[in-house]
Every structure is written in C-alpha cells, then in structure tokens.
C-alpha positions as CSV (number, residue, x, y, z in Angstrom):
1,X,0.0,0.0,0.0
2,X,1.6,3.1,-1.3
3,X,2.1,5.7,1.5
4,X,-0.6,8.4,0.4
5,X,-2.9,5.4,0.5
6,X,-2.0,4.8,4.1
7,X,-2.5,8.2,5.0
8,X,-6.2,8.8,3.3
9,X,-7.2,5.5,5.3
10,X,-5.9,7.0,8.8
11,X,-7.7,10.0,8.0
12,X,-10.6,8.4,7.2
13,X,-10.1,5.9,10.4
14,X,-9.6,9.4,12.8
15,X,-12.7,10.9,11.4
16,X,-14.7,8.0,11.3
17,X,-13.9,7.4,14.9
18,X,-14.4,10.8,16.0
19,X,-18.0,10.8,14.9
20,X,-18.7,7.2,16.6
21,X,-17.4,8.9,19.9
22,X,-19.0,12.0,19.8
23,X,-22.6,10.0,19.0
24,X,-23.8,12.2,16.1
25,X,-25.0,11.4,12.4
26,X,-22.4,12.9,10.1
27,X,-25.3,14.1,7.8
28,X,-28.8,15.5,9.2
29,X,-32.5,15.0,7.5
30,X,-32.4,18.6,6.7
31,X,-31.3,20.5,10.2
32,X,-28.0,21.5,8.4
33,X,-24.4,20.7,10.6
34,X,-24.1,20.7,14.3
35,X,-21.1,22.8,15.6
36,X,-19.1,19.7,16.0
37,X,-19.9,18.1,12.4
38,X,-18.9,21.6,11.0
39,X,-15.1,21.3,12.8
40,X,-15.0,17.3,11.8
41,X,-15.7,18.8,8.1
42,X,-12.9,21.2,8.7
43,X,-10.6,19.0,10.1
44,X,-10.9,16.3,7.3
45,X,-10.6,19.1,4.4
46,X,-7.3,20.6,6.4
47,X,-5.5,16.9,6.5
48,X,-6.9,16.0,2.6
49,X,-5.0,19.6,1.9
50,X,-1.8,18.8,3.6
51,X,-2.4,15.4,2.3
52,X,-2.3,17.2,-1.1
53,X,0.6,19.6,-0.2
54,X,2.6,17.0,0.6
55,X,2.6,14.6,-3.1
56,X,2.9,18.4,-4.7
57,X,6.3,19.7,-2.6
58,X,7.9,16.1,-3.2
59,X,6.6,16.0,-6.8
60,X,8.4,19.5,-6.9
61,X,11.5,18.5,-5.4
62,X,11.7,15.0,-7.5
63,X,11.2,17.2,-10.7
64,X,14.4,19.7,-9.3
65,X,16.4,16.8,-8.9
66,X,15.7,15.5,-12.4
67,X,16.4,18.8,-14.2
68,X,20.2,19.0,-11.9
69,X,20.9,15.4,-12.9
70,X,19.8,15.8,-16.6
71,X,21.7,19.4,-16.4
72,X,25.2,18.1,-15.0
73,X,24.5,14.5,-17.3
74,X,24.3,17.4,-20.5
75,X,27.4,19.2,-19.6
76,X,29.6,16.4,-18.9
77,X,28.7,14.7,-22.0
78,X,28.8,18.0,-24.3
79,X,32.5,18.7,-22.8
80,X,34.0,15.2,-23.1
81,X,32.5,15.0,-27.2
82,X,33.9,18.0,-27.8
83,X,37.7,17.3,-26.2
84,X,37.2,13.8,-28.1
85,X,36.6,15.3,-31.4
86,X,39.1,17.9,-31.4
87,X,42.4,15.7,-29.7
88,X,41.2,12.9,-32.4
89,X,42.1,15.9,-34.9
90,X,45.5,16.6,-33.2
91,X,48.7,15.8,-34.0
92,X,50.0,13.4,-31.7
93,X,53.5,14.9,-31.3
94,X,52.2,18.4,-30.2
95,X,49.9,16.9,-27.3
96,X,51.0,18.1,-24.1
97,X,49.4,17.1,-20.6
98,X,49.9,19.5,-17.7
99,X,48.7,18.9,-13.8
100,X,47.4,21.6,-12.5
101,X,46.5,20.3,-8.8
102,X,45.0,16.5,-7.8
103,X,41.9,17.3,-9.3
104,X,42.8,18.9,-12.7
105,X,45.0,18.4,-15.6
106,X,45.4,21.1,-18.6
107,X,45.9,19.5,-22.5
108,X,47.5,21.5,-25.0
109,X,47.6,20.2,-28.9
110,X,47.7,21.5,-32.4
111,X,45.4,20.5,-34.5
112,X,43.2,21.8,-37.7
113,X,40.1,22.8,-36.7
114,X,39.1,23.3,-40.2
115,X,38.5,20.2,-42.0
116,X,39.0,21.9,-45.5
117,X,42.5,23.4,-44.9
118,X,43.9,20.3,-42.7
119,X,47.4,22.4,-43.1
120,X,45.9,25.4,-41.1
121,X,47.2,23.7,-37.3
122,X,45.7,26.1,-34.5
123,X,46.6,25.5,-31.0
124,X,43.8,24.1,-28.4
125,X,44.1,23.9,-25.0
126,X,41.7,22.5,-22.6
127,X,41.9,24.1,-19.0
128,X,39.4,23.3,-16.0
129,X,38.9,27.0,-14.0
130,X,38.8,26.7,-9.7
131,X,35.4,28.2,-10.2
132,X,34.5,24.9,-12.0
133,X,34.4,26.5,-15.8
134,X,35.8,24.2,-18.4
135,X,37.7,26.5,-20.6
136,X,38.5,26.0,-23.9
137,X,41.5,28.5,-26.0
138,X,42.2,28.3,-29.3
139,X,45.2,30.3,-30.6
140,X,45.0,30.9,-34.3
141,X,48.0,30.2,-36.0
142,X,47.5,33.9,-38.2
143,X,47.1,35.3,-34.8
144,X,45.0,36.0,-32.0
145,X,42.9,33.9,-29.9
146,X,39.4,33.3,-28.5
147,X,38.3,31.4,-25.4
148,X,35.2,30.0,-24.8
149,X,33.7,28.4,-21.8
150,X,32.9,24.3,-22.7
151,X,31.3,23.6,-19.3
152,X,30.7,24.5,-15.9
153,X,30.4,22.1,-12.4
154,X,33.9,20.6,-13.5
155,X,34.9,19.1,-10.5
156,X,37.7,17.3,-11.9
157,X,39.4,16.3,-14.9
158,X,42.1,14.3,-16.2
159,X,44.0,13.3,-19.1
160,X,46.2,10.1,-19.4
161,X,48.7,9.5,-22.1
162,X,47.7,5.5,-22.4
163,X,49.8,3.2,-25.0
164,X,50.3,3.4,-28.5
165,X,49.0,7.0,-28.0
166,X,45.9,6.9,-26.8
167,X,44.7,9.4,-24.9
168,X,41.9,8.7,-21.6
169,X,39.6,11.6,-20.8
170,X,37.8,11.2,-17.2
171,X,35.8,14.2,-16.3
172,X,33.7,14.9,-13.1
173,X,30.5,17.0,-13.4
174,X,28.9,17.6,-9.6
175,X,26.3,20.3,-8.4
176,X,23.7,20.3,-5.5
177,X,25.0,16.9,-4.2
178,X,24.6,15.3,-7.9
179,X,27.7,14.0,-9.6
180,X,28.3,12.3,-13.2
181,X,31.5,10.7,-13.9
182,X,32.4,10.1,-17.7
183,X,34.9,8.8,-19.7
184,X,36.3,7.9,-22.8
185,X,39.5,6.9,-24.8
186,X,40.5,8.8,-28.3
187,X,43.2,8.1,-30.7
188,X,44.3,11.2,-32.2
189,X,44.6,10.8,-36.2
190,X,47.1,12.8,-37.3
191,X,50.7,11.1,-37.3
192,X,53.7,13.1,-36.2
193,X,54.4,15.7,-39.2
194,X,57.9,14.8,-40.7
C-alpha cells in the first residue's frame, strides 16, 4: 500500500472514529451541521489539503532533482564529445598534458580545426577554471585567440597518455549533491608531421 494510500485510510479511520465517539450522524434530514460536524468537516478538508501539499512539494522536489541530474549529465557529455573530437584531430606529437592540482590536468595540442585546410594547425588547450568553468582557448595560428567556456560544475578532470598513443579523458561534473562521472578513450589521427 503506497504511502498516500495509508494516509487517506488514517484520516478516514480518525474521522470515522471521532464521529462514533461524539454520537452524532455525520449528515442531518435537513437541520443543516451541528457545531461539532462543522469542525469534523474542517478538520478532514485541512488533512486532505496537507495530504495534497505533501505529493505536490515532493513532486516539486523529484522534478528539481531530475532537471540538476539531466543538467550536470548534458554538460559532462557536451564537454567530453567536444575534447574527443578535437584531440582525435590533433597531432599526436604536439599533445602536451599538464597537472594543475589533484583534481585537474590542462591538455595542449595543435590541430586543424578546419576540415577543409587540414594544413591550417591552431593551438587548443583545454583548462578546468577553480570556479568549475571548463575552458577551452584556441590560438590561431594567423594570430590572436578566442576562449570559450565548454562547461561548468567541473569538478575534476584528467588526461592520461595511455599506450600506443591513446589518450583517456575522465571528467567529473557535480552540483547540488549530484555528480556524473564520464569517460572515454580517443586516438588522435594525425601522425607526427615529418
């Protein structure tokens, strides 16, 4: 029995009770409600509001925990897609993997991010913030930069150089108590220019 269930058949228990004890007829041949049937009225429609009150605040809260999780889910998987996509690009000599602190590493690369003019190489680094911004710089190899925020909540992220180049990506996303761990392995494309 589901726990609203439980509580409508207390209520209904107390109230059913209450009128046995007091000895009156919940419902008078046309004399209207007695003083006491009027507060047993009352009293049933306050606990059928909390009642009510009650499923809505912890619909409520289930529905704010869903939009967090789907939030922190979005940003974790939009950040490590993008990291993949790029270092798959990248020229496997020019990656470089810096640790900032236990919790976050820095990648550097070249790598075209133009798939028409694969000559073009711009420098891409990936760089988690301590305010929990993933940021992402590009430095154009005609000059000039731009930097871009790839996610927020980054609690931690790490790069591994892995065999035969490969490259492991774990990232932690975590707000309000909620955290998503993701990772994935890339193999950049690009050979070592000559």
């Amino acid at each position: 029995m589901s726990r609203i269930t439980r509580m409508i058949a207390n209520i209904s228990n107390k109230a059913f009770l209450l009128a046995k004890f007091a000895n009156i007829r919940l419902i008078r041949n046309k004399k209207g409600l007695s003083g006491v049937e009027f507060i047993i009225a009352i009293v049933i429609i306050s606990l059928i509001v909390i009642v009510l009150y009650d499923i809505l605040r912890e619909t409520t809260n289930a529905y704010k925990y869903q939009d967090v999780q789907t939030n922190i889910v979005q940003q974790a998987r939009t950040a490590t897609e993008k990291m993949a996509r790029e270092i798959r690009q990248a020229d496997i000599s020019t990656i470089t993997i810096t640790t900032l602190d236990a919790n976050r590493d820095r990648i550097d690369f070249s790598a075209p991010l133009e798939l028409e003019n694969p000559d073009d190489m711009q420098t891409v680094r990936y760089e988690p913030q301590l305010n929990g911004d993933l940021q992402r710089t590009v430095t154009y190899a005609a000059g000039g930069s731009d930097t871009n925020v790839v996610a927020t909540y980054v609690t931690k992220l790490y790069f591994t150089l892995e065999y035969e180049g490969q490259i492991a990506i774990r990232i932690r996303v975590a707000n309000n108590a909620q955290t998503v761990n993701l990772a994935t392995k890339v193999f950049p494309r690009n050979k070592p220019q000559q």
